[in-house]
N, C-alpha and C positions, 0 to 999 in steps of 0.2 A: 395805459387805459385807452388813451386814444386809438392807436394799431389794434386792438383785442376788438372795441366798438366796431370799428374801419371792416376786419377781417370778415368779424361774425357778420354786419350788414351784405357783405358784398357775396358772402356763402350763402346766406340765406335766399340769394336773389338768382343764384346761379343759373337757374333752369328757369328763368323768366324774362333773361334778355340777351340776346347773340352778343351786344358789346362787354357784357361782365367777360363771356367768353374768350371773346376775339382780344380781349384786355390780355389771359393769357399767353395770347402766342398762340393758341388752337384753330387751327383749317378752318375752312366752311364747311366742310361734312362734318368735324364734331359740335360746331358752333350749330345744329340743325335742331329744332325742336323735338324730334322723334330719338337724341342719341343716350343714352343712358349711361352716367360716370360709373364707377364702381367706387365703394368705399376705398380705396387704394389710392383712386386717380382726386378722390375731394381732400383725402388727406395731404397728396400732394400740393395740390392747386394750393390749400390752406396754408400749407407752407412755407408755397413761392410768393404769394400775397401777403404775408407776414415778414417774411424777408425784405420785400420792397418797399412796404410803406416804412417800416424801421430807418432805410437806407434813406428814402428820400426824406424822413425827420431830421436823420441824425452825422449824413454821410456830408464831410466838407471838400476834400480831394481825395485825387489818388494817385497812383504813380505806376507806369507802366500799362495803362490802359489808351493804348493809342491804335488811331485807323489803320490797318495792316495796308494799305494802298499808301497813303497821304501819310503816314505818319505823325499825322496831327493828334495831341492829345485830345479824348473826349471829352465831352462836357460832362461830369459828375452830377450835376442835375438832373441831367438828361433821364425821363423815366424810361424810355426805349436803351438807352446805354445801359442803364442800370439792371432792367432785364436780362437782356441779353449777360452780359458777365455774372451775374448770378447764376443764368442757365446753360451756357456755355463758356463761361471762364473769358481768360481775355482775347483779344482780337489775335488772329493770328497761333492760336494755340496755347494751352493752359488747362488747368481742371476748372469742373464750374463750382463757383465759389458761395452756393448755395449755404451745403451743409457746414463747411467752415466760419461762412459770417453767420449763422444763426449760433452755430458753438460759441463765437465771442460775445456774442448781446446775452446767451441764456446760462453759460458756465463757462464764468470767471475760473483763471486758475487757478486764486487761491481760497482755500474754503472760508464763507461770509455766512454760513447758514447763524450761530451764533453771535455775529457781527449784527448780521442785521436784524436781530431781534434786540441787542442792546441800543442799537440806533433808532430805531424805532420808537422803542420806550423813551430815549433819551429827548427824543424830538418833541414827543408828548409832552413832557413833563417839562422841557424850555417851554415850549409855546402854550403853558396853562399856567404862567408865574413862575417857575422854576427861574429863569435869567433873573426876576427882583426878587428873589427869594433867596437869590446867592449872592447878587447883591447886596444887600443888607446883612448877610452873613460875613459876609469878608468885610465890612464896616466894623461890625463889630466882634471882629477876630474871633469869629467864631472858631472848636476844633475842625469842625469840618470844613472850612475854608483853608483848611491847612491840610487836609487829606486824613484827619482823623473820625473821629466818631462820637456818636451823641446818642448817648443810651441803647447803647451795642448795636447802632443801626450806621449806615453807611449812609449818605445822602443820595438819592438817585442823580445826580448829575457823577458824583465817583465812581457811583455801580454799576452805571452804564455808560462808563469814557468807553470809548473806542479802542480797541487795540490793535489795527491791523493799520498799513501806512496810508491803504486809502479810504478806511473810515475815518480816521484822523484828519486825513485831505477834504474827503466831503464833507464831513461836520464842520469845519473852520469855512468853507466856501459857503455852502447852503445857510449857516448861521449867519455868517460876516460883509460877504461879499453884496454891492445893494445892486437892486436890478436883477436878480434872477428868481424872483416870485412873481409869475401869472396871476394877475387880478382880473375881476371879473364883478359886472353889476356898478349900481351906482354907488352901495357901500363901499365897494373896493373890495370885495373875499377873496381870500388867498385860493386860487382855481387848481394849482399846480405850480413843478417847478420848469424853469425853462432848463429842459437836459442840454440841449446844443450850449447853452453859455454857458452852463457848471461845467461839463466837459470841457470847454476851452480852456473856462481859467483855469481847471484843475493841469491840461495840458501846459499852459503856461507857466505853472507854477514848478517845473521841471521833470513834470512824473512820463513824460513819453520812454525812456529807458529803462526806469529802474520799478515804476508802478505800475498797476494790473489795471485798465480802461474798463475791462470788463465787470471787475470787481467796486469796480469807482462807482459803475452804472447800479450796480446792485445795492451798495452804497446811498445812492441819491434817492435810487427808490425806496428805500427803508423810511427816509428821515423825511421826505413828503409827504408818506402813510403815516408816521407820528405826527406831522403838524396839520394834515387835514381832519385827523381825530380829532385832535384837539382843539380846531377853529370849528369842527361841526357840535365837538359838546360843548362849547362854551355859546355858540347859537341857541342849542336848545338851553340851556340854559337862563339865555336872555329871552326866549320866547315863553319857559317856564313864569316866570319872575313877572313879565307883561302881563299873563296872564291872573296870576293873584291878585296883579295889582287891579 
């Protein structure tokens, strides 16, 4: 949400300031007020701008990106490094790694489309009473605290387990893990999740070989979209209720 807001503000402006331009990489004769993109060239620029800001959220190292002179590895923050090997690949020779890091952030390899509509739902229904609604169920041995059923119906926390190794992975992180919810205000509203720490832990938790980053990420974004549902209807909710009273 954040990079989508970023994008669109910074396309919206394009043709109102040389520096949105010159932020590309583009000359002084295109950076000119008289030049006119084509839908081709905004689609690209949207792109390369959506590609960077991702990077600079989400990007911690890398390896083999070093000054072809000095041999010094680059600084991975660096928003000028970070251009350039997007748009030219790495120093020294390489493909530009534009349309390959946008393929890992937007299509994971393994398919999540169903994933993450049960993670979604499942976020929901945690963060609206479901978590003391299973609680109290496994208290009192209930069958569906045992993975059975209660008037031919399944409990939404069974129906929507996860079944892939990185929805499994982001559900136990995003749930369990404290410290990776963004508050916001003086109530404290859950704003977002923090992707860079879920992603670590989840790297830490040993999925660099054998689980899908990409699919974690689509993952994470699933179960933030259930729990910000569900902290926005239970607001309206409480602003309902204010108001009767």
């Amino acid at each position: 949400m954040i990079v989508t807001a970023d994008v669109s503000q910074a396309m919206s402006r394009i043709y109102q300031g040389r520096a949105e331009l010159e932020a590309l990489g583009l000359d002084g004769a295109m950076a000119g007020g008289d030049h006119v993109l084509s839908l081709d060239q905004l689609v690209g620029y949207s792109s390369l701008l959506t590609a960077s800001r991702y990077a600079r959220l989400c990007l911690i190292d890398w390896e083999g990106i070093d000054h072809p002179q000095t041999a010094e590895k680059l600084d991975p923050t660096d928003p000028s490094a970070i251009h350039d090997a997007l748009v030219f690949g790495a120093p020294g020779g390489g493909a530009p790694l534009l349309a390959p890091f946008l393929a890992w952030i937007d299509q994971p390899r393994r398919p999540m489309g169903a994933e993450t509509v049960r993670l979604r739902a499942l976020a929901k229904d945690h963060w609206s009473g479901g978590a003391e609604r299973c609680r109290a169920c496994a208290d009192e041995s209930d069958l569906c605290a045992k993975g059975g059923s209660i008037e031919g119906g399944l409990c939404p926390r069974l129906k929507n387990a996860p079944l892939t190794p990185e929805g499994v992975a982001a559900w136990d992180i995003a749930s369990g893990a404290a410290g990776l919810w963004e508050r916001a205000g003086m109530a404290g509203a859950v704003a977002g999740l923090r992707y860079r720490d879920a992603l670590l832990v989840f790297e830490g938790q040993g999925g660099g070989d054998q689980l899908d980053f990409g699919a974690a990420f689509t993952a994470f974004r699933a179960i933030e979209a259930g729990r910000l549902e569900a902290e926005a209807e239970a607001e309206q909710a409480k602003a309902d209720a204010e108001v009767k009273d």
